[in-house]
C-alpha positions as CSV (number, residue, x, y, z in Angstrom):
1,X,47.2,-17.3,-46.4
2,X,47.2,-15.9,-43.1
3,X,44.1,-13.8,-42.1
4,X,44.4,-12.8,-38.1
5,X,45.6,-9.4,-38.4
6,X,43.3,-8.4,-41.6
7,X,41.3,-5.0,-40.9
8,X,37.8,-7.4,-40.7
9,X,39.3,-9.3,-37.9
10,X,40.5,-6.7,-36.3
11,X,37.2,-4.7,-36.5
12,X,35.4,-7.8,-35.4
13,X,37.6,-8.2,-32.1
14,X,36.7,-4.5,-31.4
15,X,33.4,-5.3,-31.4
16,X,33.2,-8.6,-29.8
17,X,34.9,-6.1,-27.1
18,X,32.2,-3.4,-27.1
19,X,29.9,-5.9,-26.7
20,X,31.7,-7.6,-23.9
21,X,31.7,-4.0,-22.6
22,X,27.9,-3.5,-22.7
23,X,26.5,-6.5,-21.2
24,X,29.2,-5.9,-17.7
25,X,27.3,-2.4,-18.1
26,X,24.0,-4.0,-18.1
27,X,24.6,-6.4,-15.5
28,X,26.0,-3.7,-13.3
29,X,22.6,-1.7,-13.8
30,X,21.1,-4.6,-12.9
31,X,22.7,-6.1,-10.2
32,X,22.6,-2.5,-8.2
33,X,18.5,-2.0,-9.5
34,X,17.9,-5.3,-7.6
35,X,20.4,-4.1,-4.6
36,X,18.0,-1.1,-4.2
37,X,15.0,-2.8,-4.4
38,X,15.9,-5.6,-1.8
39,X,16.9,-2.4,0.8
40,X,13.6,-0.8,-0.3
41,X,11.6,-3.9,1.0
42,X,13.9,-4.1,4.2
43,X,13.2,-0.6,5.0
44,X,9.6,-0.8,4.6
45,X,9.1,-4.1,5.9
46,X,11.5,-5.0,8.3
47,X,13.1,-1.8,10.3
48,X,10.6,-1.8,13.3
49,X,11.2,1.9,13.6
50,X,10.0,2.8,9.7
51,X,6.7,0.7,10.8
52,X,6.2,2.1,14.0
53,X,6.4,5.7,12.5
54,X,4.4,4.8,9.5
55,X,1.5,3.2,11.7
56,X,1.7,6.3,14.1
57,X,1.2,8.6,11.1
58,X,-1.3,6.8,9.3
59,X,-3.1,7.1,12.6
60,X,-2.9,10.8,13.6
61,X,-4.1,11.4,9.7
62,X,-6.8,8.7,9.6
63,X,-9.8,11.6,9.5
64,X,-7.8,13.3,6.4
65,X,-7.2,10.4,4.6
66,X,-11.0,9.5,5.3
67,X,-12.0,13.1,4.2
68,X,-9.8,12.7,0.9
69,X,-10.9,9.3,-0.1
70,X,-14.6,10.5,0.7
71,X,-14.0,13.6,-1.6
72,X,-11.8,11.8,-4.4
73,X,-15.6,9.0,-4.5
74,X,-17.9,11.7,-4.2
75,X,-16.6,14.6,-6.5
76,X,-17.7,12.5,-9.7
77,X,-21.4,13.2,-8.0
78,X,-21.2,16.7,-7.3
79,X,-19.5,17.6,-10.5
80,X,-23.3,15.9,-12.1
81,X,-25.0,18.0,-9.7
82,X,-23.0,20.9,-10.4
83,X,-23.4,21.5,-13.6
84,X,-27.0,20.7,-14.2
85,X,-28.0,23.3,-11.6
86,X,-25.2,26.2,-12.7
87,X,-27.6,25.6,-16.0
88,X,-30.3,25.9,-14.2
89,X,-29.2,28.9,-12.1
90,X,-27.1,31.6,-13.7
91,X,-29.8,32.5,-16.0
92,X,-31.5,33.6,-13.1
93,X,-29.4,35.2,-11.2
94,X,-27.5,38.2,-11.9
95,X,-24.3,37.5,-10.0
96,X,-22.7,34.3,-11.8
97,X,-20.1,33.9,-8.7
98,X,-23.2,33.0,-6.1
99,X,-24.6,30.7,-8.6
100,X,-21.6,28.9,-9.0
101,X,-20.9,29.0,-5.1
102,X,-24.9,28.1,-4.7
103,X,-24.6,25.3,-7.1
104,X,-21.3,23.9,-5.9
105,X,-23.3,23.6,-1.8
106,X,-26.3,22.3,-3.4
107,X,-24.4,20.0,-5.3
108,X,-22.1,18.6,-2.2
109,X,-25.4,18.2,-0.1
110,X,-27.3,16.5,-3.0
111,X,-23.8,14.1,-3.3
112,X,-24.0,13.5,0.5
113,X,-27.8,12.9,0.6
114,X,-27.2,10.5,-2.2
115,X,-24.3,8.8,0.2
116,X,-26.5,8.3,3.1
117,X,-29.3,7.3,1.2
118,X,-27.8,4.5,-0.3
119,X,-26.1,3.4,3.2
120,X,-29.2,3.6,4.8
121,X,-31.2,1.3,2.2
122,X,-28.6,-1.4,2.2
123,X,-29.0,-1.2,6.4
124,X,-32.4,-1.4,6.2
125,X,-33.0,-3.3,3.3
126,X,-30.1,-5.8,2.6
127,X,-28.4,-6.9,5.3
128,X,-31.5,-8.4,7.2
129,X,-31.6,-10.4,4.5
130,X,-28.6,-11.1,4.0
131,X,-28.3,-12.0,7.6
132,X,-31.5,-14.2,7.9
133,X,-30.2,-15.8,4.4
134,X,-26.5,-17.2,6.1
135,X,-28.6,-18.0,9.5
136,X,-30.9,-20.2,7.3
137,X,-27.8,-21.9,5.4
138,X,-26.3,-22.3,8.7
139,X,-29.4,-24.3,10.6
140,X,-30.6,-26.4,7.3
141,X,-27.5,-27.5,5.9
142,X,-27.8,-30.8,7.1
143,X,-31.3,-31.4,5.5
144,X,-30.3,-29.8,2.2
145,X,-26.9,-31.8,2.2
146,X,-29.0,-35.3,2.7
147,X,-31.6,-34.2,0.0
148,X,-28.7,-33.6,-2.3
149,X,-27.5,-37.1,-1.4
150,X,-31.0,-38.6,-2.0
151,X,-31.1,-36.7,-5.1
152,X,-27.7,-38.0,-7.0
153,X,-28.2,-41.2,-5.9
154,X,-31.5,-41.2,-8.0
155,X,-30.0,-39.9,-10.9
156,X,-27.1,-42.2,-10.4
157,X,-28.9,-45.4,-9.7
158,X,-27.1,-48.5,-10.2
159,X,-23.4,-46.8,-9.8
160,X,-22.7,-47.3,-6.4
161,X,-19.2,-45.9,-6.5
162,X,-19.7,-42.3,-8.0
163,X,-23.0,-42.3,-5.2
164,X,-20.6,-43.3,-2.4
165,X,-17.5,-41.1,-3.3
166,X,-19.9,-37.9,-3.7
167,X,-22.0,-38.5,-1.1
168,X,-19.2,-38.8,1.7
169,X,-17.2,-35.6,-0.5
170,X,-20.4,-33.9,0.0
171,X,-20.8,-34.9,4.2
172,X,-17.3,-33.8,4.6
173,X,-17.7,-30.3,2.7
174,X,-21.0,-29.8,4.4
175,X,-19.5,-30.5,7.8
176,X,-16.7,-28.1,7.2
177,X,-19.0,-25.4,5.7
178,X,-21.6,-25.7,8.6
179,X,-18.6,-25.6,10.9
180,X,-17.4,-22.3,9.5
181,X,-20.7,-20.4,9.6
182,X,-21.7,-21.5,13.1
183,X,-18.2,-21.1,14.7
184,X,-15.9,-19.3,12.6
185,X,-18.9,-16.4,10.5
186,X,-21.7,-16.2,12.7
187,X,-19.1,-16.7,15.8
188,X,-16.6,-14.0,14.9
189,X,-19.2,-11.6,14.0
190,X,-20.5,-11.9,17.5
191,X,-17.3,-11.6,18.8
192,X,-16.7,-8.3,16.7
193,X,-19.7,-6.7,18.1
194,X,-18.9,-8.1,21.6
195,X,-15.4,-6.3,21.1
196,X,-16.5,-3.2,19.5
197,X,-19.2,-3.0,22.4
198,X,-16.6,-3.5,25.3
199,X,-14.1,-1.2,23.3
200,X,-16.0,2.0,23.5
201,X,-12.9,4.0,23.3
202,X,-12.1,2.4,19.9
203,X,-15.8,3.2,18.4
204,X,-15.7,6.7,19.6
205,X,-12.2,7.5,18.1
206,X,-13.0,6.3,14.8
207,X,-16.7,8.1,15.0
208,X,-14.6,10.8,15.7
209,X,-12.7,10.3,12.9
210,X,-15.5,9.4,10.2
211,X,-17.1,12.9,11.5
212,X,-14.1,14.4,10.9
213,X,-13.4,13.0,7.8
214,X,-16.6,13.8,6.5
215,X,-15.9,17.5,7.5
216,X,-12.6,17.6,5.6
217,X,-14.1,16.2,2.7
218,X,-17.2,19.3,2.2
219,X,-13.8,21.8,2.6
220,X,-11.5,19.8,-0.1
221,X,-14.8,19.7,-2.7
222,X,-15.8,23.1,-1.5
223,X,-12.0,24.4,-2.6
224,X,-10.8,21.4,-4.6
225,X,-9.9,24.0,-7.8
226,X,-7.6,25.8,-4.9
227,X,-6.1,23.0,-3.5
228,X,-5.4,22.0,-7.3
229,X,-4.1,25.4,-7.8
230,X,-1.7,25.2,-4.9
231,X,-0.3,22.2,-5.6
232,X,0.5,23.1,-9.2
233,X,2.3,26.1,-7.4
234,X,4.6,24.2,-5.4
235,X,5.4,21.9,-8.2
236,X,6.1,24.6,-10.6
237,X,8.0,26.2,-7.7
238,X,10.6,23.2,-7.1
239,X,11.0,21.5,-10.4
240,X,11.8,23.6,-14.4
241,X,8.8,24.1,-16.5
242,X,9.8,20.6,-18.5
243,X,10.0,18.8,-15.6
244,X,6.9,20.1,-14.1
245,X,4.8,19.6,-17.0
246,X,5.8,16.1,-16.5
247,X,4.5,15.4,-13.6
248,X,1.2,17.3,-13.6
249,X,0.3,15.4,-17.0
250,X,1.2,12.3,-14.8
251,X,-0.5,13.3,-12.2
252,X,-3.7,14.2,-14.4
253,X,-3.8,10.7,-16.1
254,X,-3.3,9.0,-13.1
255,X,-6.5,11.1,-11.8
256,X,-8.2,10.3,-15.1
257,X,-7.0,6.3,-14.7
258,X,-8.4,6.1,-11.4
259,X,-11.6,8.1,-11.4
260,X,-12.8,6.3,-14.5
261,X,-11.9,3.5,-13.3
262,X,-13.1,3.4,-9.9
263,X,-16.8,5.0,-10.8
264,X,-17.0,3.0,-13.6
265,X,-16.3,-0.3,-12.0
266,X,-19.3,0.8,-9.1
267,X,-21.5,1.7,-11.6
268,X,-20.6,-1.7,-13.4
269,X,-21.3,-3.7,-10.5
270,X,-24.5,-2.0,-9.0
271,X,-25.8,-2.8,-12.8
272,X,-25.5,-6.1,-12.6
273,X,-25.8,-6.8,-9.0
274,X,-29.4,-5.3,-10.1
275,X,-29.6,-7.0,-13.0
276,X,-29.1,-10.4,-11.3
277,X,-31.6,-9.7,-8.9
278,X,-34.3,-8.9,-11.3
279,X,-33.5,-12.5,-13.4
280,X,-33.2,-14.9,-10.1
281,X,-36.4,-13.6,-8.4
282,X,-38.0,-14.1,-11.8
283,X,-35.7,-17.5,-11.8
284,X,-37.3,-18.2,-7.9
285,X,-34.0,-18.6,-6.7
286,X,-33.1,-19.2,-3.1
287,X,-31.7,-16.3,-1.0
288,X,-32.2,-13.9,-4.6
289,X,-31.0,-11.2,-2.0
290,X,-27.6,-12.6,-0.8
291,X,-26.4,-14.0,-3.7
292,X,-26.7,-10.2,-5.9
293,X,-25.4,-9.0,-3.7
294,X,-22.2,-11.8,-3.7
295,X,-22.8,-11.3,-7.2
296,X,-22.0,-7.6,-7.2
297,X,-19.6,-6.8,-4.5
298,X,-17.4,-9.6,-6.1
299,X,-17.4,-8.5,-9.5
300,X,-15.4,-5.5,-8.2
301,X,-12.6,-7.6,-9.1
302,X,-11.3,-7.5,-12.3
303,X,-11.1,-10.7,-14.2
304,X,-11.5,-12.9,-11.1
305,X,-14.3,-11.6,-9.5
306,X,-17.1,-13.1,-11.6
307,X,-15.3,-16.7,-10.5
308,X,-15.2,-15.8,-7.0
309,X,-18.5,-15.3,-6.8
310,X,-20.2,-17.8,-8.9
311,X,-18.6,-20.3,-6.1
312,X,-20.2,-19.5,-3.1
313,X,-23.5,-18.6,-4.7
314,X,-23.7,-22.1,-6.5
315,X,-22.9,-23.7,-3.6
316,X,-26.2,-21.9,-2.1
317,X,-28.1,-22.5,-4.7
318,X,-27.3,-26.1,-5.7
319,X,-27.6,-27.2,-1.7
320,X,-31.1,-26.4,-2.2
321,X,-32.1,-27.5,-5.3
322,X,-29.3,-28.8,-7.6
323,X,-31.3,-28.3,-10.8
324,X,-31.6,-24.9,-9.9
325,X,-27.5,-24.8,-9.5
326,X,-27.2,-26.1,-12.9
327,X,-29.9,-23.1,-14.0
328,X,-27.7,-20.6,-12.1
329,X,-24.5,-21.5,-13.8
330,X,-25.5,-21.0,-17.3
331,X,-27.8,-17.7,-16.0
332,X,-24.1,-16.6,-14.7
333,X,-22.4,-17.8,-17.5
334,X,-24.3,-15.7,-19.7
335,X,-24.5,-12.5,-17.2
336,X,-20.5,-12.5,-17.3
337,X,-20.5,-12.7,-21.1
338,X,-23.1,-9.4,-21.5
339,X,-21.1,-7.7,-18.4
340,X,-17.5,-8.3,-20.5
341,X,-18.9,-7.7,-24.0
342,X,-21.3,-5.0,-23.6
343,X,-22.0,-3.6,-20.2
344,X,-18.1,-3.4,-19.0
345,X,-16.5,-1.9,-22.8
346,X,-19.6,0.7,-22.5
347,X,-19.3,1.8,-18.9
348,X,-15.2,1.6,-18.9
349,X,-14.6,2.0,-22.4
350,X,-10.3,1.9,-22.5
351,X,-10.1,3.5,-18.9
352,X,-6.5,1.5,-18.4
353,X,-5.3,0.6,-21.6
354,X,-4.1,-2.7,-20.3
355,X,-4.0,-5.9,-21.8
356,X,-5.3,-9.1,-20.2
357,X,-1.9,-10.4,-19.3
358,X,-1.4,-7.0,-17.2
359,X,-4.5,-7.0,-15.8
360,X,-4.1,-10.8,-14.4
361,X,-0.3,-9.9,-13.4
362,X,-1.2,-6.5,-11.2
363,X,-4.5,-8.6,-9.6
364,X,-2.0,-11.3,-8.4
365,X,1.0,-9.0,-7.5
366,X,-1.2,-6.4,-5.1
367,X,-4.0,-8.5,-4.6
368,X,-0.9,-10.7,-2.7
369,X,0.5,-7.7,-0.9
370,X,-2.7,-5.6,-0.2
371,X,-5.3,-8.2,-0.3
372,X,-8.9,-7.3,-0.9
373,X,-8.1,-3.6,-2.0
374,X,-5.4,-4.2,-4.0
375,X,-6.7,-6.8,-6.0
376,X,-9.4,-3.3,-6.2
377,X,-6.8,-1.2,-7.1
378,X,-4.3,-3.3,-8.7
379,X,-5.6,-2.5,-12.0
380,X,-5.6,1.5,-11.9
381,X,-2.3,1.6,-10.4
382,X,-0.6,-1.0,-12.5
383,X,-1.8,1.2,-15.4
384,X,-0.6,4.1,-13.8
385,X,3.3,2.5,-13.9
386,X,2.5,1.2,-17.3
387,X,1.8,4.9,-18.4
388,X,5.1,6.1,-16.6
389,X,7.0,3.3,-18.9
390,X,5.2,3.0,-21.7
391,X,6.4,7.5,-21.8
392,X,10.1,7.3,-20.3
393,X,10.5,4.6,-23.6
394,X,8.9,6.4,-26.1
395,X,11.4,9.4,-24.8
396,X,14.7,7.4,-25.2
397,X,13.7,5.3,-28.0
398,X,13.1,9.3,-29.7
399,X,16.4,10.8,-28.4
400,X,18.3,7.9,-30.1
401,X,15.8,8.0,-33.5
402,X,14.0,5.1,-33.6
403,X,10.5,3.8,-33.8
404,X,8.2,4.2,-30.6
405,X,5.3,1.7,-32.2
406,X,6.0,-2.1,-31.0
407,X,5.1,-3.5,-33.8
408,X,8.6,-2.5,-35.5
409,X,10.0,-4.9,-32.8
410,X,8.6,-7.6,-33.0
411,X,10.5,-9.0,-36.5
412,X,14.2,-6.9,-35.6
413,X,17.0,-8.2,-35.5
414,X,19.2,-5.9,-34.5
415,X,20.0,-2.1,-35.4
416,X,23.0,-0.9,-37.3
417,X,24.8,1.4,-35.3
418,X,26.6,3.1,-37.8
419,X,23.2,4.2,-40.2
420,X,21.0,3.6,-36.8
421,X,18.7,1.6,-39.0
422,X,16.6,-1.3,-38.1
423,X,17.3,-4.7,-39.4
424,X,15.0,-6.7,-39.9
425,X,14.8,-10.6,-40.1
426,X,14.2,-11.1,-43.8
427,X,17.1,-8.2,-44.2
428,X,19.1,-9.9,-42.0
429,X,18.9,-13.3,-44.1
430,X,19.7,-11.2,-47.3
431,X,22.6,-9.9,-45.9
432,X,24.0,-13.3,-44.6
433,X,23.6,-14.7,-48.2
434,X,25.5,-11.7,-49.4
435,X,28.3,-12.5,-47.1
436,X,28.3,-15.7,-48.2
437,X,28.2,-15.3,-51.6
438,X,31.2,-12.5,-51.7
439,X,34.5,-15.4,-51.1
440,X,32.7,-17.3,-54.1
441,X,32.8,-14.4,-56.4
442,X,35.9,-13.3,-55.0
443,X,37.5,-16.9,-55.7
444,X,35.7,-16.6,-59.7
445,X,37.2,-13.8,-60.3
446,X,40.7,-14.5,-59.4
């Protein structure tokens, strides 16, 4: 019997071309989505006249964007200060608007104070040190190298191959290293301040600048509720009330992303730049100074920073006493694990909302493009865009009635798109056996 034009086959051509239909759809979408993207990059990266403008700009509003970066670190502080002292003052005052404007002065002095405090203390106190600690590496390498040498070949005694293949690995790494802080660190820095000395016009501008800046930032905490306000207004002004709620719920958790983010992550790493200070000078490390403060600045960085670190500063510490290295690497090992399991969760708490495969992926991808700050701000931002996604899904996925939660993904097979209900893999099974099982019953019966 001849079965190519029963209703079944026909249905099942129909939908072979549906689905034809929707993948050319989808490849379409795709195709032009990749289109855009290359033109995006070409515009900002290779049309000399986009650059030239953009540089231009960024220059002529260098002072604001120093005064809004300054105001965006600083308002955490004089939101502390702030409220402590309107407490403290509009009991005693009968006019609560002058000890809210008295608080809200008080408070962006005390946050400014604090500011040039803490600069001035790492002037005075840590770089010095810092500075007579890479001077020191720089003239005694050699010696430390040799007594390194000395030193494995007495605790390899006998091997004569390990002792010669580490001891010239260790003359060539010490010849490049002593090489790069004599000519390349020490070198360039002298250079720097040889440039920045001959370049007066260059200094003054971007004193200019910082003064500036730091000007713009007292008016932009002094009014940031108005400026806040205003925005809101135009936003409100140009887009409907859905659509603008939108965007200032975006634009609050973005703020929320990376304020607790940012503070958290100083606060993070002044602890335990701190806390490794305390435990190496009890430990009588070398150079305890220089390498918290390695120790600190690096782990900044999400997820690699603790690595980056603990590289340079073994290499300082083992070079002088390799006994010592072997002490530092389990006193770091053991730092990173109280930093990631108790210190971090407590400071940051879920700040991002990322998982570890995001926070690696956004460290690579802007670290690569923006270097140093990006691996900095990879993380904020990347949880920014996963925000942005994780809502625009959640909104179609409810216009078309299904589940948000991934978890009902993870087993589906496909969804009916008559009932709109998900199938499932052990539903899907079931009904395969049911299709199989109809000819035979079909056949019994006749």
């Amino acid at each position: 019997m001849d079965s190519t034009n029963t209703p079944a086959s026909e249905d099942t051509k129909k939908d072979n071309a549906w689905n034809l239909k929707q993948y050319v759809m989808v490849a379409l979408v795709v195709f032009v989505t990749f289109c855009c993207c290359i033109l995006f990059f070409f515009m900002i990266y290779r049309y000399n006249g986009f650059a030239d403008f953009w540089k231009e700009l960024t220059s002529i509003l260098q002072p604001i964007i120093i005064g809004l970066v300054l105001a965006y670190l600083l308002n955490p502080v004089v939101k502390f200060f702030e409220t402590h002292l309107r407490k403290f003052l509009v009991p005693r005052l009968k006019n609560p608007k002058k000890a809210g404007a008295l608080s809200r002065g008080i408070g962006i002095a005390g946050a400014w104070a604090l500011l040039v405090g803490i600069v001035v203390l790492l002037i005075a106190a840590i770089v010095p040190s810092v500075t007579r600690s890479i001077q020191g590496i720089a003239t005694e390498l050699p010696t430390e190298v040799n007594n390194l040498i000395a030193w494995w070949e007495d605790f390899f005694t006998g091997d004569t191959e390990i002792v010669e293949f580490v001891g010239g690995l260790l003359e060539n790494a010490s010849d490049a290293l002593q090489d790069f802080l004599k000519n390349d660190l020490l070198g360039q820095a002298q250079t720097y301040v040889a440039s920045i000395a001959s370049g007066v016009y260059y200094g003054v501008k971007f004193l200019l600048n910082l003064i500036v800046g730091i000007i713009v930032s007292v008016y932009v905490l002094a009014s940031k509720e108005t400026f806040a306000g205003q925005a809101k207004k135009i936003i409100y002004a140009l887009f409907k009330p859905a659509r603008a709620n939108v965007i200032v719920e975006t634009i609050r958790k973005s703020n929320e992303i990376f304020g607790g983010f940012i503070s958290g992550k100083v606060l993070d790493s002044a602890i335990i730049g701190v806390l490794a200070y305390i435990v190496l000078s009890i430990m009588k490390m070398p150079d305890t100074v220089l390498l918290a403060v390695i120790i600190g600045v690096t782990n900044v960085i999400p997820f690699f920073g603790p690595f980056i670190g603990a590289v340079p500063s073994f290499i300082i510490v083992v070079l002088q006493n390799p006994l010592q290295g072997l002490y530092f690497l389990i006193f770091i090992f053991i730092l990173q694990q109280i930093d990631g399991n108790i210190i971090g969760p407590k400071i940051l708490g879920s700040s991002t909302g990322l998982s570890s495969f995001w926070v690696v992926f956004a460290i690579l991808v802007f670290g690569g493009l923006w270097g140093f700050p990006g691996m900095l701000l990879g993380v904020p931002l990347m949880a920014v865009i996963y925000y942005i996604a994780q809502n625009i899904v959640a909104f179609l996925l409810r216009k078309r009635g299904l589940a948000k939660d991934t978890a009902s993904y993870i087993e589906l097979i496909k969804v009916d798109k008559h009932t709109n209900q998900p199938i499932y893999g052990t539903s899907a099974q079931a009904e395969k056996k049911t299709d199989e099982k109809s000819p035979q019953k079909d056949e019994k019966q006749g």
